[in-house]
N, C-alpha and C positions, 0 to 999 in steps of 0.2 A: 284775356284772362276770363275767368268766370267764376260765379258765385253757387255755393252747395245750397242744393235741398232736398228736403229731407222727402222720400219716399213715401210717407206719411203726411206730406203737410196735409193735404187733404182731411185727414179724421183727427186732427189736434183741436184741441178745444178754443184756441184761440183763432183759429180758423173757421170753426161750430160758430163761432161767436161772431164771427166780421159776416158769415153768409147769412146770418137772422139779425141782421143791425139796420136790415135798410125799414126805414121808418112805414113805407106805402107796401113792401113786397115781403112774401113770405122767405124769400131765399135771393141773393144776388151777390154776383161774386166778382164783380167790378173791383172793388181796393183790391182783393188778390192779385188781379192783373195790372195795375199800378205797382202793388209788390215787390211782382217779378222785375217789371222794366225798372224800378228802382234801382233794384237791386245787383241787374245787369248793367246798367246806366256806371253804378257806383266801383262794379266789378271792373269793369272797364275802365275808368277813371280815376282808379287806383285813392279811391276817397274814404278806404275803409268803414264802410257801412254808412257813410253819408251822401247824403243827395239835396239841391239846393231847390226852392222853390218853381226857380224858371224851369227846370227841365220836367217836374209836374206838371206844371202847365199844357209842357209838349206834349203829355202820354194823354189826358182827359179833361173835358171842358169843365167837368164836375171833381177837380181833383182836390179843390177842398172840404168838399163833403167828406169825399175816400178817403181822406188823411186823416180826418177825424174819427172816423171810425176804424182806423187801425193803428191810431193812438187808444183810443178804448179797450181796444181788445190786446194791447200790451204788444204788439210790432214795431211800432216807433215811437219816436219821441220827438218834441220841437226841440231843434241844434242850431244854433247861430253859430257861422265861422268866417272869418275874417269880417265881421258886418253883413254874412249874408245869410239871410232867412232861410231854413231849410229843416231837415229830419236826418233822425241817426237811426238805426237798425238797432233794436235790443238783440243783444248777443251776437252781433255781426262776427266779432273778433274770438269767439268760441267755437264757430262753424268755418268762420273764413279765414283764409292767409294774407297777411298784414300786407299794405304796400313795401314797406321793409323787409319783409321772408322775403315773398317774391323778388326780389331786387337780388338780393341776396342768393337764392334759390338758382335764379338766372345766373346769376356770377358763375356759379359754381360747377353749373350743366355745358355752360358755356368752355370754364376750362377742362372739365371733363373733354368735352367730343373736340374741343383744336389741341391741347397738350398733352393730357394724358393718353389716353387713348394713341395718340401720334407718338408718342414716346418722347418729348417735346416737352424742355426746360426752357422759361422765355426771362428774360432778363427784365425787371419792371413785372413782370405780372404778380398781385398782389399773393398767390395762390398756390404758384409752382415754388416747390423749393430752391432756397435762397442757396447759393453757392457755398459750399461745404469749407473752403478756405473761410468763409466770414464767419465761420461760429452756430449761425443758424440752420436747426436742420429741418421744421417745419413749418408748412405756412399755417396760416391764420386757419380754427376751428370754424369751417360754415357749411358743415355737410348739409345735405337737406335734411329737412324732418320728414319724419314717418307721417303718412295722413293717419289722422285720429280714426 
């Protein structure tokens, strides 16, 4: 999977904001690249815009510095989940597709290129129309969405 960004992060102000935050340097742009791997980290592990401490850890020896200045500048937030310490993405779920779409999304590509496409009704598939002797004549609504 993977996580959108914006063409623009570069000149947002909350960006402005994390490259003038480091306390000794005029400019540095360390928590940005925490960001990213966060945010790839999260994309890939279908966490929807969370990520837990230990994998922090992984990306920078300084990653609690970096955290806290991109809580400052309105990127993240402290998230506990299941008991465990971590960060949530402001706006993750505005920009990104849910672990649920994609689930879904897959379902549906899936029977796209083996039944439809092959012209291929399957008995049990949640997706292919249900045999026209039962009554039922469509399956379940889970077309993909439009990207925003």
């Amino acid at each position: 999977m993977w996580m959108r960004v914006d063409d623009r992060l570069h000149a947002h102000r909350k960006t402005r904001a994390v490259l003038r935050s480091h306390a000794e340097k005029l400019r540095d742009a360390a928590p940005m690249g925490v960001w990213v791997l966060a945010g790839s980290w999260s994309a890939q592990n279908g966490t929807d815009g969370w990520v837990p401490v230990d994998e922090l850890e992984r990306f920078d020896d300084d990653w609690d510095s970096l955290t806290k200045r991109l809580i400052a500048a309105d990127y993240w937030w402290p998230e506990q989940r299941g008991g465990e310490e971590g960060y949530g993405f402001v706006d993750w779920s505005e920009w990104n597709t849910s672990k649920e779409r994609q689930s879904a999304d897959g379902k549906f590509g899936n029977h796209e290129r083996w039944h439809v496409r092959r012209g291929i009704i399957k008995p049990g598939c949640e997706l292919c129309p249900i045999d026209p002797e039962s009554g039922s004549e469509s399956p379940p609504d889970i077309a993909p969405r439009s990207a925003p």
